[in-house]
Backbone as JSON, one array per atom type, in Angstrom:
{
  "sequence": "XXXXXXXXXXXXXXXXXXXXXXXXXXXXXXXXXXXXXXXXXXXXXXXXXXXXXXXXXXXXXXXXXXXXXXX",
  "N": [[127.44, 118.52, 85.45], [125.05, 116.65, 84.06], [121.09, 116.39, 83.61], [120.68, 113.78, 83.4], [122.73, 112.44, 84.97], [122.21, 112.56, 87.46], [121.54, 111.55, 90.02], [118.9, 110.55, 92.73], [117.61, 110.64, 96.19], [114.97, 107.99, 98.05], [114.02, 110.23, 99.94], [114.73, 112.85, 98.36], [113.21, 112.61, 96.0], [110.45, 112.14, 96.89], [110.6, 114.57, 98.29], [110.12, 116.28, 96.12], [108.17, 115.64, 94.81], [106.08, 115.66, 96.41], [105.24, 113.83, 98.29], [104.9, 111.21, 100.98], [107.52, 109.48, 101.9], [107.2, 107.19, 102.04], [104.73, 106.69, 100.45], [106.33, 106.27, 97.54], [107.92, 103.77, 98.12], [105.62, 101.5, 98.65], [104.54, 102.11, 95.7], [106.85, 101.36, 94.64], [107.01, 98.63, 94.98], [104.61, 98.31, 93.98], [105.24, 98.41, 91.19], [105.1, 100.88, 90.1], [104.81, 104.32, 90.09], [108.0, 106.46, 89.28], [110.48, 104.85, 87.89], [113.51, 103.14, 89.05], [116.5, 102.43, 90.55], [117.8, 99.58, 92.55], [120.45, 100.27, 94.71], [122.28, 98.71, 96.58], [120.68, 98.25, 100.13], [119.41, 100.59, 99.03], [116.89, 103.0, 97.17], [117.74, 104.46, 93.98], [116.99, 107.11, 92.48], [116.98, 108.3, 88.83], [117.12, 111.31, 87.63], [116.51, 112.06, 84.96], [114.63, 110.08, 84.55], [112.97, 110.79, 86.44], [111.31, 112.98, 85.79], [110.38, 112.31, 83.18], [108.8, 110.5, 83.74], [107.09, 111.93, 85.16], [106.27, 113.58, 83.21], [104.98, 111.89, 81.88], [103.06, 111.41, 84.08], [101.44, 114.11, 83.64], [100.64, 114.25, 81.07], [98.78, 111.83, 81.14], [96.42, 112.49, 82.66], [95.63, 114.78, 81.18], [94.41, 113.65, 79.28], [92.45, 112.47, 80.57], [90.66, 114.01, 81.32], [87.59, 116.02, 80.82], [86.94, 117.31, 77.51], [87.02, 120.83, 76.84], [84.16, 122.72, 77.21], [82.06, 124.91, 75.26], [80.22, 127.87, 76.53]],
  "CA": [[126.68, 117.28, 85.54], [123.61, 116.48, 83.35], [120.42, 115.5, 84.93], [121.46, 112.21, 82.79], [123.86, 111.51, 85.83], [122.02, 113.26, 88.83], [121.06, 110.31, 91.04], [118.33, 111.31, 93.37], [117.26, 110.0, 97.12], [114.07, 108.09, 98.09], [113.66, 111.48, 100.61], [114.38, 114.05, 97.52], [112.11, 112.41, 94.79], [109.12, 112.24, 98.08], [110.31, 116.08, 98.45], [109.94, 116.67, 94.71], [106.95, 115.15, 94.26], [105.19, 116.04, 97.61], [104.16, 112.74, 99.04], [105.44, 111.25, 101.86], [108.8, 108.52, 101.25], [106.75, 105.34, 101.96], [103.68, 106.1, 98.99], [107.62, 105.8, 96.33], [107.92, 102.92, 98.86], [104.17, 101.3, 98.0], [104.45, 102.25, 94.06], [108.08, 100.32, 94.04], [106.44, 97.28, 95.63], [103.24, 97.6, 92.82], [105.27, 98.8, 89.81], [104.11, 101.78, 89.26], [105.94, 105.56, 90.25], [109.11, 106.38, 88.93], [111.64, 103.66, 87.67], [114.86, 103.42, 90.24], [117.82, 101.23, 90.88], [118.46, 99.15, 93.69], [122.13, 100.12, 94.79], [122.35, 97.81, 97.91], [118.99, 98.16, 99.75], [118.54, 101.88, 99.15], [116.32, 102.82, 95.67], [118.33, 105.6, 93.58], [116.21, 107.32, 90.74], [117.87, 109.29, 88.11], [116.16, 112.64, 87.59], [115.88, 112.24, 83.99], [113.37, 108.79, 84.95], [111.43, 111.07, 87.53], [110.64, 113.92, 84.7], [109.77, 111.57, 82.01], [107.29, 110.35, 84.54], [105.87, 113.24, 85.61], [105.56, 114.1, 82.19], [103.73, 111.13, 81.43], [101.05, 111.56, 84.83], [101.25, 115.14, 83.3], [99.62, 113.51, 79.95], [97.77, 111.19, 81.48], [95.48, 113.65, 83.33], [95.18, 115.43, 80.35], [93.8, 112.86, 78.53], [91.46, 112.13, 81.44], [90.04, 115.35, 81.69], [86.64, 116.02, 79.58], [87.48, 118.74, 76.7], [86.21, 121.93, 77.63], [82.57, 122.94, 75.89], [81.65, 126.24, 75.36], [78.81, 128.26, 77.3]],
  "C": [[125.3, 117.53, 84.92], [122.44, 116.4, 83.97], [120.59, 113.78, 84.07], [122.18, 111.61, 84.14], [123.36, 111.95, 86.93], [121.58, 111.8, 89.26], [120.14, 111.37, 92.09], [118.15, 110.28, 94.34], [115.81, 109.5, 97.37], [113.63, 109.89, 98.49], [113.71, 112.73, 98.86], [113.59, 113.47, 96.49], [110.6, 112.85, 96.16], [109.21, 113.6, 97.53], [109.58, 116.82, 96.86], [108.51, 116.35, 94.44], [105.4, 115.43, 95.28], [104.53, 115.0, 98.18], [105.09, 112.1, 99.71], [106.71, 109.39, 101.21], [107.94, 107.13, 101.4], [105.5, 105.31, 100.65], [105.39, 105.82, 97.72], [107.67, 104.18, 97.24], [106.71, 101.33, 98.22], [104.46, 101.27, 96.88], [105.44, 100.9, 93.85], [107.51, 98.94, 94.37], [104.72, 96.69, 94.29], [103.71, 97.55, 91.62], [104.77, 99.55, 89.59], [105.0, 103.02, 89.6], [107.11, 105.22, 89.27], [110.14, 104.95, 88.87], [112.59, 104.2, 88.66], [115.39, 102.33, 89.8], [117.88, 101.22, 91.84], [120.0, 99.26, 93.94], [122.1, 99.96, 96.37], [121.55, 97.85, 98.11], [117.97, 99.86, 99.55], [118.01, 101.52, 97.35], [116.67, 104.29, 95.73], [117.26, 105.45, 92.46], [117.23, 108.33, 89.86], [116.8, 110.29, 87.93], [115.46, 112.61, 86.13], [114.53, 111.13, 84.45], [112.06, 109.77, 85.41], [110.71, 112.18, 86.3], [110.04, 113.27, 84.14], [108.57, 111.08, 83.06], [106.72, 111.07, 85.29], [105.67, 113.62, 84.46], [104.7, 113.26, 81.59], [102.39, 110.5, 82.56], [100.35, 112.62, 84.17], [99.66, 114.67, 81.87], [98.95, 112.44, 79.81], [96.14, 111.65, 82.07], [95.09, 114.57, 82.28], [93.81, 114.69, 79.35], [92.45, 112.47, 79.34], [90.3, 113.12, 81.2], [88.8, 115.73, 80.38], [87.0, 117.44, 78.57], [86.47, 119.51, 77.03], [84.82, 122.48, 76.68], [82.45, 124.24, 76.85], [80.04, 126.64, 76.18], [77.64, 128.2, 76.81]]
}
């Protein structure tokens, strides 16, 4: 199995990500965290979704961050 086909739980994205299951909760309600699917009333994410968006807080924070100046 790919992560293409892994399906993940609110509880293991929280665990993955380290914040507690109701801030994925919150985000899904603003639009914002990881994309999911509603399959009945739980929210499934696929793993590839949660990477791609950690790789794009990853390069968001980068971009934030002032470039580093010498001594």
């Amino acid at each position: 199995m790919t992560s293409d086909e892994v399906w993940l739980t609110t509880d293991e994205v929280a665990a993955r990500l380290k914040v507690p299951p109701k801030t994925l909760a919150t985000w899904a309600s603003a639009n914002r965290g990881p994309r999911f699917a509603k399959i009945g009333r739980y929210r499934r994410y696929l793993l590839r979704d949660v990477q791609r968006w950690e790789q794009a807080q990853l390069e968001a924070a980068r971009r934030e961050q002032p470039p580093n100046t010498p001594a």
